[in-house]
SERO-4910 file (N, C-alpha, C, O; in steps of 0.05 Angstrom, whole numbers):
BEGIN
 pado doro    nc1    nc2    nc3   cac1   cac2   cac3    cc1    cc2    cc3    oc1    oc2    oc3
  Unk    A   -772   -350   1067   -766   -372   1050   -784   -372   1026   -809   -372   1030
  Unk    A   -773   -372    999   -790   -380    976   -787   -401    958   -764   -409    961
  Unk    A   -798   -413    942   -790   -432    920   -778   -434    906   -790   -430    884
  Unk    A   -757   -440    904   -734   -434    889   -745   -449    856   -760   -468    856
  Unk    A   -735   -437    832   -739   -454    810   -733   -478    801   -744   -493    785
  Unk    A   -706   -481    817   -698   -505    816   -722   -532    833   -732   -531    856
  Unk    A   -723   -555    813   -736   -576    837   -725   -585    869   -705   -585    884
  Unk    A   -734   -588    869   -725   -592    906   -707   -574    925   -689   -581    940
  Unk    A   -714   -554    920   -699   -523    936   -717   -509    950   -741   -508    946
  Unk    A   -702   -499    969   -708   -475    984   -689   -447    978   -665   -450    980
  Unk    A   -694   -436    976   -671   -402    982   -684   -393   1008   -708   -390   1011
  Unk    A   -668   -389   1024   -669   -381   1045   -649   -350   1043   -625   -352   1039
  Unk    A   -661   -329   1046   -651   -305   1040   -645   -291   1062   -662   -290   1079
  Unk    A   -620   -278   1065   -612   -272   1085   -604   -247   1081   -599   -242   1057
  Unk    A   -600   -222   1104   -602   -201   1107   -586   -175   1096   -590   -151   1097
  Unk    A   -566   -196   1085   -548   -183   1067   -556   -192   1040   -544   -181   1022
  Unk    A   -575   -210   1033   -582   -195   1004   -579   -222    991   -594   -229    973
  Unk    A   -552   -242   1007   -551   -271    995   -571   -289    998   -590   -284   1012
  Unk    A   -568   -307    987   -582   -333    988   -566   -358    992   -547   -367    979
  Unk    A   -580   -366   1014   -564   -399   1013   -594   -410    993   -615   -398    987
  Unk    A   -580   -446    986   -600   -466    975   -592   -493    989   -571   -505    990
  Unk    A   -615   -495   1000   -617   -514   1015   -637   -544   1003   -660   -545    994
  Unk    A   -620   -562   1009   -640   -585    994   -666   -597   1017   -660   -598   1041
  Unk    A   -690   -603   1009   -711   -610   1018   -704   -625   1043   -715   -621   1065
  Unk    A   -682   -644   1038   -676   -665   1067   -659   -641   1084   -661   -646   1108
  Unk    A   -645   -618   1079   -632   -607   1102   -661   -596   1115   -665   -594   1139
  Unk    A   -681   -590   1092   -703   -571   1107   -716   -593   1127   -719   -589   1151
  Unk    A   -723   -613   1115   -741   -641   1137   -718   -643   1163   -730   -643   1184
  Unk    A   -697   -643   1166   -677   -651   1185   -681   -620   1200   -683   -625   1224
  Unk    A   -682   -600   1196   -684   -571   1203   -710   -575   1222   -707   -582   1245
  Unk    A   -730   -573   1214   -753   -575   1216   -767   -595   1235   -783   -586   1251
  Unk    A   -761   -623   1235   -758   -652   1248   -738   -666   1248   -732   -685   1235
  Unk    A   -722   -648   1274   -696   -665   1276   -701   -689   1288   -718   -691   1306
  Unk    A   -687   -710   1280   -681   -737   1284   -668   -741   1320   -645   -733   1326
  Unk    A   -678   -749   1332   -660   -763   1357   -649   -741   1385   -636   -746   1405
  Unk    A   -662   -713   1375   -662   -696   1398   -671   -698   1422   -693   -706   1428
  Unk    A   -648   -690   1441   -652   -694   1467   -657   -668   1478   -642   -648   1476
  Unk    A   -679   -669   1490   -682   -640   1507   -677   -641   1538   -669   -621   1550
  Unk    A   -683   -671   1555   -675   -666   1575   -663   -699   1583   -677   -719   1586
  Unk    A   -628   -696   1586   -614   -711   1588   -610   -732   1622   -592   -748   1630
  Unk    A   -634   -723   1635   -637   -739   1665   -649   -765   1657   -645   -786   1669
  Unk    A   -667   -760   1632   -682   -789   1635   -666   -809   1606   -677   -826   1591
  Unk    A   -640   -801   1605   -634   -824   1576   -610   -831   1594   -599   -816   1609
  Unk    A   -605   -865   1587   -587   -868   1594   -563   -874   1573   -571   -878   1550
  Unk    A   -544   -873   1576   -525   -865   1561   -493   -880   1570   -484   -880   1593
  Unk    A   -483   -889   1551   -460   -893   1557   -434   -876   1560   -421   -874   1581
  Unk    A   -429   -863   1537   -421   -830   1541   -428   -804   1531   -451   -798   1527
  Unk    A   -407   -785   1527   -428   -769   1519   -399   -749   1511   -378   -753   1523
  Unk    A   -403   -728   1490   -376   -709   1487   -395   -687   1479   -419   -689   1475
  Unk    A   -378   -660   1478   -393   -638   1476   -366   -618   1467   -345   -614   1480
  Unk    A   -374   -610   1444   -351   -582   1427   -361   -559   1423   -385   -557   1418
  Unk    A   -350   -545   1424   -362   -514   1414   -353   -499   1439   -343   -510   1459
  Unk    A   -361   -468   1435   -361   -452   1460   -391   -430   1455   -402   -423   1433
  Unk    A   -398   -424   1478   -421   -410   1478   -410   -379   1475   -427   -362   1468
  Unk    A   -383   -369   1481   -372   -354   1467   -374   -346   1432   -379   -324   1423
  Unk    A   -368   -367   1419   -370   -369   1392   -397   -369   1388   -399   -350   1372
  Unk    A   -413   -374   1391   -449   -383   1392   -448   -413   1377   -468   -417   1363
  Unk    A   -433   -429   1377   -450   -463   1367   -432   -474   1393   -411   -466   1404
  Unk    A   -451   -498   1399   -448   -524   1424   -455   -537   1415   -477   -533   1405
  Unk    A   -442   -563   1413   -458   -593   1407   -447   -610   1428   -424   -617   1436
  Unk    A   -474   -614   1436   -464   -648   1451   -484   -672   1448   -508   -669   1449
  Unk    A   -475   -688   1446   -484   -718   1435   -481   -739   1460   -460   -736   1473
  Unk    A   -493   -751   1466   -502   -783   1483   -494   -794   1460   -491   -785   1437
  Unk    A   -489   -819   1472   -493   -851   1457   -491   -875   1474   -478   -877   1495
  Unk    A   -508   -894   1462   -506   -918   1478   -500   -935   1458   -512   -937   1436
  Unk    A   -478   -952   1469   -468   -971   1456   -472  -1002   1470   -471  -1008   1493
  Unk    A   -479  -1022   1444   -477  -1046   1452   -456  -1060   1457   -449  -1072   1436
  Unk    A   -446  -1064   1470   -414  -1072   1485   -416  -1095   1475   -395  -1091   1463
  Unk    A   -423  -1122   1467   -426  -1152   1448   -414  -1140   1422   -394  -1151   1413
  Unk    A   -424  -1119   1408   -420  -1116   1379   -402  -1098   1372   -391  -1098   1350
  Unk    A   -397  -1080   1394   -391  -1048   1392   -394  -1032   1365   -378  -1024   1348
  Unk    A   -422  -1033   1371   -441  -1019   1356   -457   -995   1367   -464   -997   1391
  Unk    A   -461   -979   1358   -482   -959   1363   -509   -966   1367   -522   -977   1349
  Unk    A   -517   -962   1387   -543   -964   1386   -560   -944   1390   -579   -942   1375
  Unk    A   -555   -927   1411   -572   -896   1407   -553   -871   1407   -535   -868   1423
  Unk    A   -557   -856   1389   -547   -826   1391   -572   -804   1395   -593   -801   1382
  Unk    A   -559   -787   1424   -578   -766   1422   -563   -741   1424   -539   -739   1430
  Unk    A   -577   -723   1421   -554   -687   1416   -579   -670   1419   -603   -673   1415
  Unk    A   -561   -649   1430   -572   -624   1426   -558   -601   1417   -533   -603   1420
  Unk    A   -567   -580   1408   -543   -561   1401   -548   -523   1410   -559   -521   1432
  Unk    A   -544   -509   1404   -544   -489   1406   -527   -475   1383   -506   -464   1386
  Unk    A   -542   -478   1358   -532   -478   1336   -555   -467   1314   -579   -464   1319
  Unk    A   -540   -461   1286   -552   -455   1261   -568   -479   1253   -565   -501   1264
  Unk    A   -586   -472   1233   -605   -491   1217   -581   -519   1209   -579   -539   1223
  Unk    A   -566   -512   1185   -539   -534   1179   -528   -545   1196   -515   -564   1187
  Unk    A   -527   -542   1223   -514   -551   1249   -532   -577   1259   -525   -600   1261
  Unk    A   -562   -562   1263   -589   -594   1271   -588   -601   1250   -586   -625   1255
  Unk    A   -589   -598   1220   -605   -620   1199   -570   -637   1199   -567   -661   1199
  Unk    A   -551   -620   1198   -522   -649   1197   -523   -666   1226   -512   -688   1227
  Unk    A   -532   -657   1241   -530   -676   1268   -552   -686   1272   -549   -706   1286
  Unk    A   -572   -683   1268   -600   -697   1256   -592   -722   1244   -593   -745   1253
  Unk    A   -584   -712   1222   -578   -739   1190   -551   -746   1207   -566   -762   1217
  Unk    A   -529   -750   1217   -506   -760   1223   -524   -770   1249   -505   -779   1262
  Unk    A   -546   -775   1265   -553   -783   1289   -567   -815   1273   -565   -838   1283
  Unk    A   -578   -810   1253   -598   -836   1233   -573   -851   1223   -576   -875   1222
  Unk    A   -544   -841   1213   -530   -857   1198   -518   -871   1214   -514   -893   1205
  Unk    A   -509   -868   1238   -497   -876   1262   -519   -902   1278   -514   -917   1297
  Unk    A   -539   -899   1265   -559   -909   1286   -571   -945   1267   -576   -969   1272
  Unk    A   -570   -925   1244   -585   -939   1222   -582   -969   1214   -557   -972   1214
  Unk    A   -595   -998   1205   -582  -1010   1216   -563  -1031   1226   -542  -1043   1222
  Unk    A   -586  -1026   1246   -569  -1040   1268   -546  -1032   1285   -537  -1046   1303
  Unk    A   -534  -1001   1275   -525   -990   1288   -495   -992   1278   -487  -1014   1272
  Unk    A   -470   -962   1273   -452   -965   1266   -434   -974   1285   -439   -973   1309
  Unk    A   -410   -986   1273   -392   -987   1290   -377   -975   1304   -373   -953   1296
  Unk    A   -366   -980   1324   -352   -951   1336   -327   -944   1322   -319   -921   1321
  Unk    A   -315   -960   1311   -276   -956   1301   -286   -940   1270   -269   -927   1257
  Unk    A   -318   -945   1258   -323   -939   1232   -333   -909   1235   -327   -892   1219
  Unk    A   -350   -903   1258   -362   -881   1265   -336   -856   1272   -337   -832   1264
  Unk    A   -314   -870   1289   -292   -854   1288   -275   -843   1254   -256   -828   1249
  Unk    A   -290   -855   1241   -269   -847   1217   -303   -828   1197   -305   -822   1173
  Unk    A   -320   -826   1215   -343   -812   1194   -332   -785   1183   -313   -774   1194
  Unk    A   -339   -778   1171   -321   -747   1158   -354   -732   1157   -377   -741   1158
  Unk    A   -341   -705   1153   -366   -691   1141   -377   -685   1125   -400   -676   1124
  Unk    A   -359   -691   1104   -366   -706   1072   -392   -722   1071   -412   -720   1057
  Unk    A   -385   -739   1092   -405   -764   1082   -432   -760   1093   -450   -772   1082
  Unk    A   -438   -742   1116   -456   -727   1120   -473   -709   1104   -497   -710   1104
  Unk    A   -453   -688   1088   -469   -672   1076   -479   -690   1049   -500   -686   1037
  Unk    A   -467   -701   1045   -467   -724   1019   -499   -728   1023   -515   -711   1013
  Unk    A   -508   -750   1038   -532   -751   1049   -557   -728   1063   -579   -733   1075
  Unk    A   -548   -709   1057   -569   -688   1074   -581   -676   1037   -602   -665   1031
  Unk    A   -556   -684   1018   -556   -670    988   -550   -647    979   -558   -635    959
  Unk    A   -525   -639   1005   -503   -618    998   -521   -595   1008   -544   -589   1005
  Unk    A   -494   -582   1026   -502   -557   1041   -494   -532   1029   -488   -539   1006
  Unk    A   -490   -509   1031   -463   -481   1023   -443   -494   1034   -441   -507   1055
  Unk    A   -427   -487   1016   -390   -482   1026   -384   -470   1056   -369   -478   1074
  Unk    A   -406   -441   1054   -404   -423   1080   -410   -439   1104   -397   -436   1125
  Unk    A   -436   -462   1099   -434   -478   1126   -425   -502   1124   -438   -519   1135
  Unk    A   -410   -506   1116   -387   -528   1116   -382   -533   1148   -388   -555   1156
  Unk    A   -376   -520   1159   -364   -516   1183   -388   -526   1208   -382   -535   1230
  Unk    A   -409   -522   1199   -432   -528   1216   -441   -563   1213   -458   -574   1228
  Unk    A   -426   -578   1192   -432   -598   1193   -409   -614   1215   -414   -635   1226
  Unk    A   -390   -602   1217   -363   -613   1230   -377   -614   1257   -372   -636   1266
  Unk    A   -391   -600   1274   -394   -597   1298   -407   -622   1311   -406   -627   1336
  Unk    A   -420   -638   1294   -441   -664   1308   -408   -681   1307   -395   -691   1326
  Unk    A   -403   -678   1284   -383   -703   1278   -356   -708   1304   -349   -729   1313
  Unk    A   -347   -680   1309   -336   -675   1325   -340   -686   1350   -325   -701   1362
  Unk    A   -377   -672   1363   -380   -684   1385   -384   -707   1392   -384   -713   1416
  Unk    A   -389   -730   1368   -398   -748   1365   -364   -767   1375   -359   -785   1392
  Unk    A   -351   -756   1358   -318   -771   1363   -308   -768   1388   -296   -788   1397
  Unk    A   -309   -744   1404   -310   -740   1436   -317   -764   1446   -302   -782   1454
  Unk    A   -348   -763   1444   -367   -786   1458   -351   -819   1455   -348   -837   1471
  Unk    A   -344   -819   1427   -331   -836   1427   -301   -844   1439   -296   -867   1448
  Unk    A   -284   -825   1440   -263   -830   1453   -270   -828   1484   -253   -840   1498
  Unk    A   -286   -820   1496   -285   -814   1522   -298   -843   1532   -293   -854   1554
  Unk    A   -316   -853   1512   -327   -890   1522   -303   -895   1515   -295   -904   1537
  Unk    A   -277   -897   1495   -262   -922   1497   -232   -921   1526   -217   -939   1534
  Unk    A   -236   -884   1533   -218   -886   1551   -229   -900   1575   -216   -914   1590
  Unk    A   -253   -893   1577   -267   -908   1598   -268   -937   1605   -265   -946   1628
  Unk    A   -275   -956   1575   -276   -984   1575   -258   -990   1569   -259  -1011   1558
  Unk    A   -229   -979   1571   -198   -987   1567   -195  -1008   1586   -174  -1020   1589
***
């Protein structure tokens, strides 16, 4: 990794010769992800969804606990098995969900990954796809609490 000329960049150079540019908050979210769970015995949780295949190499799965009075969010936790762009978008989509007072659930179902990368201050095109994976698991989690509390 070197300093890119631009203010608040990274180039992160990769083996074929390209460069991604990555903004300072993907690198802080990379680096100190937000709300990671490493061992899911001791959180409690209302539900929980999980996408990807370990075939492909990315997995995400996400906890959440919801306040059933507000139906609001109150904790999201994830882990992944994933690229750098994969933790800093599920990182930053774990704070926006959380943030507060916590999102709603019918509002959280309509989060896009737009509005993610929006806030992280724009990823590559190429990992576009790595921001979809929190959002995804995150909507699981969510439909699998509302089939539950149906």
């Amino acid at each position: 990794m070197r300093k890119n000329n631009k203010k608040n960049k990274y180039d992160f150079s990769c083996n074929d010769g390209e460069s991604w540019i990555y903004s300072d908050i993907v690198k802080e979210h990379f680096f100190k992800p937000r709300n990671l769970l490493l061992d899911e015995s001791k959180y409690k949780y209302d539900s929980e969804g999980q996408v990807g295949s370990m075939a492909c190499g990315d997995v995400m799965k996400v906890w959440i606990r919801i306040d059933k009075k507000t139906n609001k969010i109150k904790g999201l936790k994830w882990r992944t098995f994933g690229c750098a762009s994969a933790i800093a978008s599920t990182s930053m989509m774990s704070v926006m969900v959380t943030e507060k007072s916590g999102m709603d659930i019918y509002k959280a179902m309509k989060l896009k990954p737009e509005q993610i990368i929006e806030r992280l201050g724009g990823l590559p095109d190429r990992k576009f796809h790595c921001s979809v994976l929190g959002q995804k698991a995150l909507k699981k989690a969510l439909e699998n609490y509302l089939n539950k509390t149906k």
